[in-house]
C-alpha positions as CSV (number, residue, x, y, z in Angstrom):
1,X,-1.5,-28.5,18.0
2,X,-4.9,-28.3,15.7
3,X,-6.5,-24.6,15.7
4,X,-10.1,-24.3,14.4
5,X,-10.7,-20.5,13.8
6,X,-14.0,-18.7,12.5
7,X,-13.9,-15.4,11.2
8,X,-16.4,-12.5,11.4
9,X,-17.3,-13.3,7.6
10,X,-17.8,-17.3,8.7
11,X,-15.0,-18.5,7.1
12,X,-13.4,-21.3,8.6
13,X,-9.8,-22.5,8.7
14,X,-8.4,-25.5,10.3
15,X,-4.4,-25.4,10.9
16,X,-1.6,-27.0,12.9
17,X,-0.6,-24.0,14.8
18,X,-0.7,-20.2,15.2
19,X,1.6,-19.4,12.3
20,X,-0.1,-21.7,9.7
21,X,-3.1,-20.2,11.1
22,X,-1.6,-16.5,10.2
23,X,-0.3,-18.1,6.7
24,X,-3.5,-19.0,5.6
25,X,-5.0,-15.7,6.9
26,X,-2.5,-14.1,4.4
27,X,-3.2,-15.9,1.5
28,X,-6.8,-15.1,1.6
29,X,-6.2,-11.4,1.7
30,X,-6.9,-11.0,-2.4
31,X,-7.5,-7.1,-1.9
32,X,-4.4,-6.0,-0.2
33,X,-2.1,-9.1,-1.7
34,X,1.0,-9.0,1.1
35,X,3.7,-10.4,0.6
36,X,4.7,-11.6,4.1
37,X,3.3,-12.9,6.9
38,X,4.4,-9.5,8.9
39,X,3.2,-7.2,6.0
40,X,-0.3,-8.9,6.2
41,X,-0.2,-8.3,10.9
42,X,0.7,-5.0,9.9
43,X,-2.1,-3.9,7.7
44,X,-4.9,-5.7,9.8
45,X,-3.0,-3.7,12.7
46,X,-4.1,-0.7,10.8
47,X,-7.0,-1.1,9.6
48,X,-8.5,-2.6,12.9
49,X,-7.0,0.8,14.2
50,X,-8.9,3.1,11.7
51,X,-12.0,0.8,10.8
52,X,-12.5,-0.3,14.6
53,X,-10.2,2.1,16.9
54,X,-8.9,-0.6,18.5
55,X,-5.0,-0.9,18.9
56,X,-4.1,-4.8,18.3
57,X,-0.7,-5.3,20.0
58,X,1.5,-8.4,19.5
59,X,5.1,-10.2,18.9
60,X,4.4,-13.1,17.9
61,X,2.1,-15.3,15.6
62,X,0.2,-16.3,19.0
63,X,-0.6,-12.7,20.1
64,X,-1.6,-11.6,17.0
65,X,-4.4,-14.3,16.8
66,X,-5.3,-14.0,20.6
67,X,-5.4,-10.5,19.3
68,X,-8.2,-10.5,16.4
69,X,-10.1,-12.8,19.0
70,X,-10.2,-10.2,21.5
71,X,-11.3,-7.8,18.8
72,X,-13.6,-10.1,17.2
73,X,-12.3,-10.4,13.8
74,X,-11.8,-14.3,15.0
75,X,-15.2,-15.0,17.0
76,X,-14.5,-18.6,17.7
77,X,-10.7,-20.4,18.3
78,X,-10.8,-24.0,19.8
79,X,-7.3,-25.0,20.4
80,X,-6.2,-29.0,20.2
């Protein structure tokens, strides 16, 4: 599966699935440098949650970028 993914700031990524898509999300962070995958959910969890007020709930890779759709950090996903 091909994900295409625009972010709020227009960057665009292209990846083969939800956790490549989450893994490339992380190593574009150059502020907050995490060093995981789950260390880079959590701190967009809370800053969505103060910056936003919008709880982002998830378990998975898949949830957490169905997630920032629904908040709009992700304003276009086309799925292949």
């Amino acid at each position: 599966m091909i994900l295409k993914a625009v972010l709020e700031d227009g960057s665009r990524y292209k990846t083969e699935g939800f956790r490549e898509l989450v893994r490339a999300l992380k190593l574009s962070d150059w502020v907050n440098q995490p060093e995981t995958k789950g260390e880079y959910m959590e701190q967009v969890k809370r800053r969505n949650e103060i910056f936003m007020g919008e709880e982002i709930q998830y378990s998975s890779c898949k949830e957490f970028v169905l997630e920032l759709v629904r908040v709009n950090m992700i304003t276009r996903l086309v799925i292949e």
